[in-house]
C-alpha positions, 0 to 999 in steps of 0.5 A: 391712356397710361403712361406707357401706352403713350410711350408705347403709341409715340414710339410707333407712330413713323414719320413720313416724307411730306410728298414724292418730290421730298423723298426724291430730293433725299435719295438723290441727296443719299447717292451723289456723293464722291463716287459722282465727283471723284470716280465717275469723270476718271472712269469717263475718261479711262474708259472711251470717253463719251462712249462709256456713257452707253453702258453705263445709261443701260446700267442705270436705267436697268438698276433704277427700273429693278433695285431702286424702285424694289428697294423703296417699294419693300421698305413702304410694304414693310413701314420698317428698315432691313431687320423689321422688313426682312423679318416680316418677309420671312414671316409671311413664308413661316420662316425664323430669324429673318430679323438677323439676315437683316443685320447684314445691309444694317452693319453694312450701312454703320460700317460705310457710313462710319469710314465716310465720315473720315472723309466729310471730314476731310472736305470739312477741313477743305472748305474752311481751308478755301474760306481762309485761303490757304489752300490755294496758297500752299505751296505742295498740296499734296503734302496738305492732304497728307497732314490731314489723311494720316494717321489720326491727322484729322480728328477734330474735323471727323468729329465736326462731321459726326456732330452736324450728321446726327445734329440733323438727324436728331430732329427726325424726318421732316424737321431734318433729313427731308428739310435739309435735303430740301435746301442742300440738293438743289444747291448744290447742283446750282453750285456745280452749273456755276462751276461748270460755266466757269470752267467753259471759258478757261484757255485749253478746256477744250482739250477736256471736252474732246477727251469727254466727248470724242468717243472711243467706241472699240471700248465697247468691246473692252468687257472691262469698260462693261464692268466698271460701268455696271460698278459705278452705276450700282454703287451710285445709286446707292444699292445696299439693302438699307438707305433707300429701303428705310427712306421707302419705310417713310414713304406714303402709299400714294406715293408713284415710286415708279416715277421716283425710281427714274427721277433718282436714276436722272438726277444722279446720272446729271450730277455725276456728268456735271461733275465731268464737265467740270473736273475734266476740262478744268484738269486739262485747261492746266496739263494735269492728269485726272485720277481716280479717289481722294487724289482728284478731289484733295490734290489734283483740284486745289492745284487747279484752283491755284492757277485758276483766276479768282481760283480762291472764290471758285474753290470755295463754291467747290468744296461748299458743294462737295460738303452739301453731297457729303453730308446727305449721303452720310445722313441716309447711311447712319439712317439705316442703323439708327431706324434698326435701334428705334424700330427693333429695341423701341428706342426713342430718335434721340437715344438712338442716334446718342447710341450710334454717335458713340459707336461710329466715333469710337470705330471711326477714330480706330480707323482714321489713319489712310490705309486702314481706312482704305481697307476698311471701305474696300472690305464693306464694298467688296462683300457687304454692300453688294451682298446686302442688296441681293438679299434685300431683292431676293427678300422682296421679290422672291420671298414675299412674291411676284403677287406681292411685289406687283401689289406694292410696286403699283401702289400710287402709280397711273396705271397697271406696273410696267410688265418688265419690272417683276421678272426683271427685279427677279432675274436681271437684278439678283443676276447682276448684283452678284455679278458685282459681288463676283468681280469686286472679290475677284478685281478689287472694288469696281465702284 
């Protein structure tokens, strides 16, 4: 064999997660993130307490049973990420530019994955400032995070989030994201039950329980409570068209994605409510106020900490399990983009993740200033996001087919697909993702 065949033969070989339980650990790993720990336990609280939980359950189970399980289905129908399988898709209809409709979930992808790594390096900075103590020992932390959340206030910390991303990412599947994941997902939700248990025992915790399990049920005739839900849910489980399509691209035909759509949809939910059970109370147990974004997790927290016995070592369990959420979600959204370059252009693993390393750190240090990053992660939410995951569902089960989606769903699984799950990909799923993409232009971001 010549030498470019080779190339040619070592490029196209696709890595592949060694089992479900892998790809499971690194999808999960893609959707806890700070939506679960910053926005969840708010929307809990804004909206009825634990009755908000009823809608937002519905939401998951329906998005778990429809996007989830199509998004990863298609991508293992297609072995490619958006662009090759929104290519192949058209292609089987005798339609063109397939490949560019495609670019849509992958710039959204870049784009989210570019602004997040902003805040991995917040939480970077974070956790080294619980390792040395100073940030319990500050005096405003408000005015802590303000130093690093302004304008080019954090740049050698952005730049150490980017270079351990595609540090993992450089070793490819198996050697990186899914070992990783491996070790980082389980931790992290060790480090959460530990702080869960200690945040138990804290005089006047129990004021958060009841402000979490008190249910306000007539906030399920608020239509916005409904909303909200649906918007956490979506945004949660990491719908876009990309992440969960391209880890699917990985997966083997064995594999039951069935049974991994509802294990993504379990642990995600456990992890967004143990990220209640310990911010909620742990806020009221001091007479604080839960918020919503970056306030609760880089000022509202740390003063916590600071009133809390031995605040300093549980600041440190905190920020170090936030930092292993961080990290695996900004993995699986610079995958999409990378998988694009080697899939599209036949790059090898090390140039492509060289390419988007120089494209997200030059964007990204445009960006870093508060309000522009702000703007710029509402914009990509807003219209990008939700859009690349309706096309990503009318691709898989409209274009290619009802016939096709059954054949690739039932890949690996017991027995005969759920009958509900075509239609409801179909229908409910397209529905409601552009009802996410409706109320965010019209309300403002709702996840």
């Amino acid at each position: 064999m010549s030498k470019n065949n080779k190339n040619i033969s070592r490029l196209d070989k696709r890595e592949s997660f060694s089992s479900r339980w892998t790809f499971v650990i690194a999808c999960v790993g893609s959707a806890v993130g700070m939506g679960n720990i910053w926005l969840f336990p708010y929307r809990v609280g804004q909206f009825g307490g634990f009755a908000f939980l009823v809608p937002y359950f519905i939401c998951v189970l329906v998005l778990g049973f429809t996007g989830v399980i199509g998004e990863m289905s298609f991508g293992r129908a297609m072995r490619s990420g958006p662009i090759g399988a929104f290519k192949k898709a058209m292609d089987r209809r005798g339609r063109r530019n397939g490949d560019l409709v495609g670019i849509i979930p992958v710039i959204g992808s870049l784009a989210i994955a570019i602004g997040y790594s902003v805040v991995v390096g917040w939480i970077i900075k974070f956790t080294v400032g619980a390792l040395a103590g100073d940030l319990v020992n500050t005096a405003d932390s408000a005015a802590y995070f303000g130093r690093i959340s302004g304008t080019f206030g954090s740049i050698p910390w952005h730049l150490i989030a980017l270079v351990l991303t595609f540090i993992i990412m450089n070793a490819g599947i198996s050697a990186g994201i899914e070992k990783v994941n491996k070790y980082l997902m389980p931790a992290f939700f060790v480090l959460f039950i530990i702080l869960a248990i200690r945040v138990k025992f804290l005089n006047g915790a129990s004021e958060g329980y009841r402000f979490l399990f008190n249910p306000d049920w007539s906030a399920l005739a608020n239509p916005e409570t409904w909303v909200y839900a649906l918007g956490q849910s979506f945004f949660s489980l990491s719908l876009a068209g990309s992440g969960t399509l391209v880890y699917g691209s990985y997966l083997k035909d064995d594999e039951n994605v069935v049974k991994a759509g509802v294990s993504i949809a379990i642990f995600d939910t456990i992890a967004a409510f143990l990220a209640a059970l310990v911010i909620i109370p742990s806020v009221f147990a001091f007479g604080m106020e839960p918020k919503a974004g970056p306030p609760m997790l880089f000022i509202t927290m740390p003063e916590v900490f600071k009133q809390m016995p031995f605040g300093h070592l549980f600041s440190i369990i905190f920020f170090i399990a936030v930092l292993f959420a961080g990290i695996t979600s900004l993995i699986n959204l610079f995958e999409a983009p990378i998988e694009a370059l080697q899939d599209r252009f036949k790059y090898s693993r090390t140039k492509s993740v060289i390419v988007i390393a120089v494209i997200s750190t030059l964007v990204g240090l445009f960006i870093e200033n508060g309000n522009v990053l702000s703007k710029w992660m509402d914009v990509v939410s807003i219209y990008v996001i939700p859009l690349g995951a309706l096309l990503a569902a009318i691709m898989f089960f409209w274009v290619c087919g009802e016939k096709f989606a059954k054949e690739e769903i039932g890949k690996g699984l017991d027995g005969d697909v759920p009958k509900f799950i075509i239609p409801m990909g179909k229908y409910i799923f397209c529905g409601l993702t552009i009802i996410v993409l409706i109320l965010g232009i019209f309300l403002g971001s709702i996840g």
